[in-house]
N, C-alpha and C positions, 0 to 999 in steps of 0.2 A: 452176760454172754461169754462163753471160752473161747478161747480164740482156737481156730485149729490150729497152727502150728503146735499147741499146748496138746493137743489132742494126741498129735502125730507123735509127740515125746513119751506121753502115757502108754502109748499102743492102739490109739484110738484110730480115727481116719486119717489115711495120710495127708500131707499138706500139697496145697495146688501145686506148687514149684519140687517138690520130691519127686509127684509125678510126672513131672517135664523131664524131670532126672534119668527118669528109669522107661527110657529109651530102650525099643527094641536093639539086640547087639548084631551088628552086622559085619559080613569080614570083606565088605567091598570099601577102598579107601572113599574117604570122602572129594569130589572136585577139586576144591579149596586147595588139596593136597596134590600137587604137582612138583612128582622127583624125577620127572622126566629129562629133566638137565641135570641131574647130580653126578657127581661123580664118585661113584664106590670105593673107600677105601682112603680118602683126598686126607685126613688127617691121624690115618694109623701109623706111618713115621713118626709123627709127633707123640706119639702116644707110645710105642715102641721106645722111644728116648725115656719114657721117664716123665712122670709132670706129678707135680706136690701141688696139690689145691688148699688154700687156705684161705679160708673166709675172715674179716677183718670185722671189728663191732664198725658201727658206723662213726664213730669218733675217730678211730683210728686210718677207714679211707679217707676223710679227710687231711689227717695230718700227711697220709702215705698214699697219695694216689696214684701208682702207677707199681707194676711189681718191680723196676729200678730202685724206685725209692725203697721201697720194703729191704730189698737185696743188698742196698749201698748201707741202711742201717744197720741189717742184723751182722753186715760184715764188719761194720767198727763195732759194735759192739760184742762181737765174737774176737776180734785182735786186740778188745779192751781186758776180755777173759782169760785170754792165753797171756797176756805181759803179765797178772795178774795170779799167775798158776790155777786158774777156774777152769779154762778147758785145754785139752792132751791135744787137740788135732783138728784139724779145720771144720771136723764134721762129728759128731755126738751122736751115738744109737739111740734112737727112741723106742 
């Protein structure tokens, strides 16, 4: 017997959960979705400032879990560079 799913890879029938998938598209919000308390705009100052996102492997949130920690190491290890003549100034172009 093929399974459909296999079918659905081939080109063949699509599989029962693709078609749950493939949902009429509607441009009414769903229920669920209530922004009727929000407030517009609530973290564009912050964003306005500047923000560097940087994703951690998982080994390393644990040793660094909090962006303090991340921030307190790369600053010794940036004043470890500069005593060392490796870096010219608190901040490096990338």
């Amino acid at each position: 017997m093929v399974d459909e799913y296999e079918l659905s890879m081939q080109g063949g029938r699509t599989a029962k959960n693709e078609q749950a998938m493939k949902k009429a598209e509607s441009d009414e919000m769903r229920k669920e979705y209530d922004f009727s308390s929000g407030i517009r705009g609530k973290y564009l100052p912050r964003l306005a400032k500047g923000a560097n996102v940087v994703v951690l492997d998982r080994d390393m949130a644990k040793v660094f879990p909090s962006s303090k920690a991340v921030n307190d190491a790369l600053r010794v290890l940036a004043e470890a560079g500069r005593r060392h003549g490796k870096v010219k100034g608190s901040t490096r172009g990338i």
